[in-house]
C-alpha positions, 0 to 999 in steps of 0.5 A: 490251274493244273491242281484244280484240273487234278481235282475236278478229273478226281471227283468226275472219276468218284462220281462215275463209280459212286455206290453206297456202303464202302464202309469196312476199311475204317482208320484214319490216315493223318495225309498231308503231302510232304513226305518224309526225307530219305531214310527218315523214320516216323513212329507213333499210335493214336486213335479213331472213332465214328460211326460206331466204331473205335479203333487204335493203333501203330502208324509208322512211316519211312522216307525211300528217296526224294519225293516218295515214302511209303506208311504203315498202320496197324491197329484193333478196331470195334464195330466193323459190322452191326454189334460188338466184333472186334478186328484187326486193320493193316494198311501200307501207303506210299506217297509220292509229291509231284507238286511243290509250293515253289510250283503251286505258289501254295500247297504240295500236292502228292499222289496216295495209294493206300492197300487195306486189309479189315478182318473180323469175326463177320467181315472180311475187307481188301480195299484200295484208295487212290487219291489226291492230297494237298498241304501247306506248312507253315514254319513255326521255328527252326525244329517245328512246323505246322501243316493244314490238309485236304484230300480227295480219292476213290475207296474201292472196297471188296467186302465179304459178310459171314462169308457168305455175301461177298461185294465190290463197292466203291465210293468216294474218299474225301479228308481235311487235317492239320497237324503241329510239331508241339516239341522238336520232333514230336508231332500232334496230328487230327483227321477228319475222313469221309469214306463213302458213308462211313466218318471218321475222325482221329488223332495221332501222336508221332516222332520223328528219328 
C-alpha cells in the first residue's frame, strides 16, 4: 500500500511537468535497490545503445553506511545530437533504501538521484533525476544472486544547443532491469530506460571487491 502511493505520487509529479525532447542525458544506470554494504567496492564497464546513439563506459559504485552508496559512470557516447558528435557523459548517484522485503512482503524500495553532466561538440547538458527504484532478489546460492527491477522518476534536463539555444526540459524517467551474479562476485546486468522520448538499452559487467 505505501509503495504504490509513492509511485501513484511520482507519476502525478511526472505528469505535471511532462515536456518533450529531455533527451541529451543518454546512459543507462543498472538501478536496482539494495545497495552495496559499508566499504564495498563494485567496478565494471559496459555499454548502451538506442536512438541513435551508442555509448560505453566505467561504472564503479561504493557502500558509505547501512542502506546508502553512492555510483559513478563515466563514458564516451556517439550521437548526442543530429549527426556524428562524439561526447563524454559523467554521472554521480547515490541510493538510499528506505523499504525492505522484511517491510514490503516483496521488493526493496530505494530513493535515486542521479546528477549528469553530456558534453560534446553541439550540446552541452546538466540533468537531475529523481526517482523511485524497487527490486527483488532471488538467492540463487551462497555467493550468487539474481535480481529483477522497475523504476520511476522526473528527468530534469538543462540543455544548450551550439551555445546558442539553450532550454530547461523535463520528462519522465521510467526503467525495467535484471541482473544475475553468473561467478561469485561477477555480476551481469541488462536495462532497458525510457527518459522522455529517448530509450535506451544496455548491459553492464561488474565485480564486486
Amino acid at each position: 500500500m505505501f509503495f504504490s502511493r509513492l509511485v501513484s505520487g511520482f507519476l502525478g509529479l511526472a505528469s505535471v511537468v511532462l515536456a518533450p525532447s529531455a533527451y541529451a542525458i543518454s546512459d543507462v544506470g543498472f538501478d536496482h535497490a539494495l545497495p552495496l554494504a559499508p566499504r564495498q567496492l563494485e567496478l565494471g564497464g559496459g555499454a548502451a545503445g538506442g536512438d541513435d546513439a551508442f555509448s560505453v563506459y566505467g561504472v564503479a559504485r561504493f557502500g558509505l553506511v547501512d542502506d546508502l552508496d553512492i555510483g559513478a559512470r563515466a563514458g564516451v557516447v556517439e550521437g548526442l545530437a543530429s549527426g556524428p558528435t562524439l561526447g563524454v557523459e559523467l554521472e554521480a548517484s547515490p541510493r538510499f533504501r528506505f523499504l525492505r522485503t522484511e517491510d514490503t512482503g516483496v521488493v526493496d524500495v530505494a530513493v535515486t538521484g542521479a546528477v549528469s553532466f553530456a558534453k560534446s561538440s553541439k550540446v552541452f547538458a546538466f540533468g537531475m533525476d529523481p526517482g523511485l527504484v524497487a527490486s527483488h532478489h532471488f538467492e540463487i546460492d551462497d555467493d550468487r544472486m539474481l535480481y529483477v527491477s522497475a523504476g520511476i522518476g522526473v528527468a530534469l534536463t538543462f540543455v544548450d544547443l551550439d551555445a546558442e539555444d539553450a532550454d530547461v526540459e523535463a520528462g519522465v524517467l521510467a526503467l525495467v532491469g535484471a541482473g544475475v551474479d553468473v561467478l561469485p562476485r561477477v555480476r551481469l546486468s541488462l536495462e532497458a530506460r525510457i527518459r522522455d522520448e529517448l530509450q535506451r538499452f544496455g548491459l553492464s559487467l561488474s565485480y564486486f571487491f
